[in-house]
C-alpha positions, 0 to 999 in steps of 0.5 A, a space after each residue: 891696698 890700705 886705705 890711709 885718708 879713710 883710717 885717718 879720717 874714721 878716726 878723727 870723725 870719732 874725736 881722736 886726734 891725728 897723732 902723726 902715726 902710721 895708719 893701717 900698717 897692721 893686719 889682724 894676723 900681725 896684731 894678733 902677732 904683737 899681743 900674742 908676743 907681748 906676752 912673752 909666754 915662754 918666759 913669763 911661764 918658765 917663771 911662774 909655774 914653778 912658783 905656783 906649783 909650789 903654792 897649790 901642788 896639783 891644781 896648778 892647771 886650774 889657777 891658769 884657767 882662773 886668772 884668765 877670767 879677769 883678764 878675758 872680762 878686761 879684754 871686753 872693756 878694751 874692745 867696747 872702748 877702743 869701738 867708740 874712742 880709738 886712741 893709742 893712749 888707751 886706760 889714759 884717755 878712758 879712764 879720763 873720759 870717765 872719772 876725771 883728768 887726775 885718774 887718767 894721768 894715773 892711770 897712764 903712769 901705770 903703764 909707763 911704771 909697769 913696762 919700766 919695771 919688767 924691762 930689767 928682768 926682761 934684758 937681764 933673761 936675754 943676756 943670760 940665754 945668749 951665753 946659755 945658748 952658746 955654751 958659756 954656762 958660767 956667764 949664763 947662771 951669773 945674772 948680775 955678771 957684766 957681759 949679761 948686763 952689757 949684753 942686755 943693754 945692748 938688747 935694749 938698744 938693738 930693740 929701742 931702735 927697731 920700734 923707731 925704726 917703723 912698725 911694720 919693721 917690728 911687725 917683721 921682727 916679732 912674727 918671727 920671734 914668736 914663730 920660734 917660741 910658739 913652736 918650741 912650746 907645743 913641741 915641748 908640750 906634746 913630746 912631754 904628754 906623749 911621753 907620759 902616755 907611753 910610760 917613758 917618762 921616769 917614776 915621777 910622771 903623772 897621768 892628767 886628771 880632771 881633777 886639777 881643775 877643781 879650785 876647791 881643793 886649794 887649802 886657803 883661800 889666801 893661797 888661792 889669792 897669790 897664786 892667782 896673782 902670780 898666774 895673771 902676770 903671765 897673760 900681761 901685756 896682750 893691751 899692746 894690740 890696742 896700744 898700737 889701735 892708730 896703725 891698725 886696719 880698722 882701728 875701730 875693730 881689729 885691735 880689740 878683735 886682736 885682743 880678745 884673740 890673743 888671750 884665748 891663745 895665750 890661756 890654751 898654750 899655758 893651760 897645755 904647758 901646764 898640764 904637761 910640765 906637771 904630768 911629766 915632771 911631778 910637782 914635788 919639791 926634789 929632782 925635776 919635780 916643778 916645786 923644786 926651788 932650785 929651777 923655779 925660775 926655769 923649769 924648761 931648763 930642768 926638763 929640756 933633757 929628760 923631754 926630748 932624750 940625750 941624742 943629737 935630736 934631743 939636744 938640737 931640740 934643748 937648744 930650740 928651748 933655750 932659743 926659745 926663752 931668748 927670743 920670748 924675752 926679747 921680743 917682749 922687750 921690743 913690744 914693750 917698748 911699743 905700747 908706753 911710748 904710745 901711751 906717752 904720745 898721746 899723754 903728750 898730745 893731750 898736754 899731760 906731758 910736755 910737748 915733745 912726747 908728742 913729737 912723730 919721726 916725719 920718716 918712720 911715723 913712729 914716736 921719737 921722744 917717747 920712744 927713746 926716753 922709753 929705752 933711755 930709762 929702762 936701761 937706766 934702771 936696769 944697770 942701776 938695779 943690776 948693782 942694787 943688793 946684789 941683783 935682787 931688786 931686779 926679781 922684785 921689780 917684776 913682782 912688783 908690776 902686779 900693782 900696777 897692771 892690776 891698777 890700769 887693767 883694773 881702771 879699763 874695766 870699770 872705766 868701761 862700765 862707767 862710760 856705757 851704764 846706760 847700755 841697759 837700753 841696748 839690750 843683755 848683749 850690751 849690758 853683758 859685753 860693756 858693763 857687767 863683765 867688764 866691771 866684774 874683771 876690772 873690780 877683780 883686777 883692782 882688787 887683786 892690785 890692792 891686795 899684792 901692795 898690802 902683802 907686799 909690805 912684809 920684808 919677807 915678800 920678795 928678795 930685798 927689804 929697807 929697814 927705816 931709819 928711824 922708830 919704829 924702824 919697820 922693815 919694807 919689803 922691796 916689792 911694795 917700796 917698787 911697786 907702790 913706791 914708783 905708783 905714788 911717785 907719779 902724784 907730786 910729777 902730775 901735781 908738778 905738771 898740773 902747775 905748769 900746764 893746766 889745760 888737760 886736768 881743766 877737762 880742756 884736752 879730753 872732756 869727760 864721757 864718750 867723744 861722739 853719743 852717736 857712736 855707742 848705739 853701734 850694735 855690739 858684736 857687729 863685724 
């Protein structure tokens, strides 16, 4: 039986406001669950690898093992924040405390830009895999086709519902979700490298090599660079378990425990993925080899054939793959939902949004206003993008979420460093775990954030461009007219508000430095 009046009132003796949520409702497993999910390996992995492969050929394996560093060191700052200040608001309420209201508020609108964007991508996948998977192959290959749009807005709908409907309900879902994608994975993974071992994998297989681990085989250093940009998108969105830190058992430690865990999971199934895709396949740019542009955006669906073998088995199990991208998109969008309608909460009880993202279902103890805006928007977007040159935008919004999750990862990092620099009295566990690491991950985040807005300014970064109008008409690329576009968007919305609702940038909701001095001398690492 779980605590309630205990959860409630750790957190309030801590300074963290009570929002109205359901307190304890996730165990360490489900929470671990939800971050794992979040993630949405299948498909965030089926549409990146190729892309690597075809940046840095065989060193593919060491590029997922690099971009985890980054997010490993940011994990740690989350941990060591969400101890002292468990607040579903997260990089919102941190980055606050420790540089000020206007970097909060920004903060938060990263997050919120971050999941609106990949929405579209995320439904759009969904729709596809639906008609793939019952055969109606000609709908499923059009992404921009209407019954793909309506069905993914019928996604975003059935999902939206399901996070107002409760969190345990979504708990529920997701495990289930992520049960049919985790196992699919593995399977693959493990039929592929047995395969290979046996000789029975076609001429184009690969023995693994400990030399794909060696970064420094990679030409240039600017190739290096992108496509460790590309390989960090795949662990986003593991921050959910902290987002949803309120109706944890024990919110001061499960969420980051969960977090930490959750990115040791997802870096060893990509690591395994990996090396076995590209032992298998090849990394050539013909056939099924994974730098052939034709399947870059999934190379489980030019593989799933020659893996598992053209029997009833073989095409029950491509199948399973199929399911598998389906329920990996879907449940990504559910908890992404999860996360921004939190983080909206508490920018709504903190007054940085109006008061009615603050509002709590009396039932469901879930957010109401946050969650539905949330749904209403992305599906909003989605259809708008759907009929935006020719589909295309919908391909640069997700790589346009690199600024973004770089910016608000980026701002824990350093956020946390900032708030525990006096952690050098604590001793080197301390200075290792709340400063130093963190600060390294969240300085490398950031960089990596400034670099995909630079980049992305050529027209020929992405799928779109917008000519200006005027001299000396240069060309944008849509990734940076997405990316760092909805970024600054958020300044004259935050100005607007600061107008008319001062009292959180005067410092009066959230004061700088940490809610209780007494809470940072807890022994880091204690259980």
């Amino acid at each position: 039986m779980i605590d309630e009046a205990a959860t409630t009132a750790e957190r309030t003796a801590t300074g963290v406001p009570e929002k109205g949520l359901r307190s304890g409702a996730l165990t360490l497993t489900s929470s671990v669950v939800i971050g794992v999910a979040s993630a949405g390996p299948a498909y965030s992995i089926a549409a990146t690898l190729g892309l690597v492969v075809a940046a840095v050929g065989l060193q593919a394996p060491v590029i997922a093992l690099l971009a985890f560093i980054p997010i490993l060191f940011a994990a740690f700052g989350y941990q060591q924040l969400n101890r002292v200040d468990p607040d579903c608001g997260t990089t919102f309420v941190w980055a606050a405390r420790a540089f000020g209201p206007a970097w909060g508020w920004m903060s938060g609108w990263a997050i919120v830009v971050a999941d609106v964007l990949v929405m579209a991508s995320m439904a759009q996948v969904a729709g596809q895999y639906t008609f793939l998977l019952f055969g109606a192959d000609g709908i499923g290959h059009d992404p921009t086709h209407i019954a793909v749009l309506t069905l993914g807005v019928a996604f975003m709908v059935m999902m939206t519902w399901l996070c107002f409907r409760g969190i345990e309900l979504s708990a529920r879902i997701q495990s289930v979700l992520l049960t049919v994608e985790f196992v699919a994975l593995v399977a693959f993974a493990v039929v592929a490298l047995v395969r290979v071992w046996l000789g029975r994998a076609g001429e184009a297989a690969l023995t693994p090599e400990w030399s794909w681990f060696n970064p420094f085989e990679i030409g240039s250093f600017s190739t290096f660079v992108n496509a460790i940009l590309l390989m960090v998108f795949i662990y986003w969105g593991w921050d959910s378990v902290v987002s949803v830190n309120e109706e944890t058992v024990d919110s001061r430690r499960t969420p980051g425990k969960s977090a930490v865990i959750s990115t040791v999971v997802l870096v060893s199934l990509y690591v395994l993925v990996t090396v076995a895709a590209q032992s298998f396949a090849g990394v050539s740019e013909e056939g099924s080899g994974l730098a052939n542009p034709e399947h870059f955006d999934d190379f489980f669906a030019a593989l799933g054939t020659a893996v598992f073998g053209e029997g009833p088995i073989g095409v029950l199990l491509v199948h399973v793959l199929l399911l598998m991208i389906l329920t990996s998109a879907v449940a990504s969008t559910q908890t992404t939902i999860l996360p921004t309608a939190r983080t909206t909460l508490s920018m709504g009880v903190f007054k940085a949004l109006p008061a009615s993202f603050a509002t709590v279902h009396p039932r469901y103890l879930t957010p109401t206003v946050s969650t539905l805006a949330m749904g209403g928007v992305s599906a909003a977007l989605y259809i708008a993008f759907n009929f935006i040159a020719a589909g295309d935008l919908i391909y640069d919004s997700v790589a346009a979420i690199g600024i973004a999750v770089g910016f608000y990862y980026g701002m824990t990092g350093v956020a946390c460093a900032w708030l525990f620099r006096d952690s050098v009295r604590q001793g080197a566990r301390a200075l290792w775990l709340r400063v130093i690491l963190p600060a390294v991950g969240g300085a490398m985040l950031l960089f990596a954030a400034g670099w995909t807005a630079v980049t992305s300014f050529a027209a020929d970064y992405g799928e779109t461009y917008w000519t200006l109008p005027f001299a000396p008409h240069w060309q944008v690329g849509g990734v940076f007219l997405l990316g760092v576009g909805s970024m600054l968007a958020g300044l004259p919305l935050m100005w607007w508000w600061q107008r008319r609702e001062p009292a959180f940038f005067d410092g009066d909701t959230v004061p700088r430095g940490l809610p209780d001095a007494d809470t940072t001398q807890e022994v880091v690492g204690s259980r």
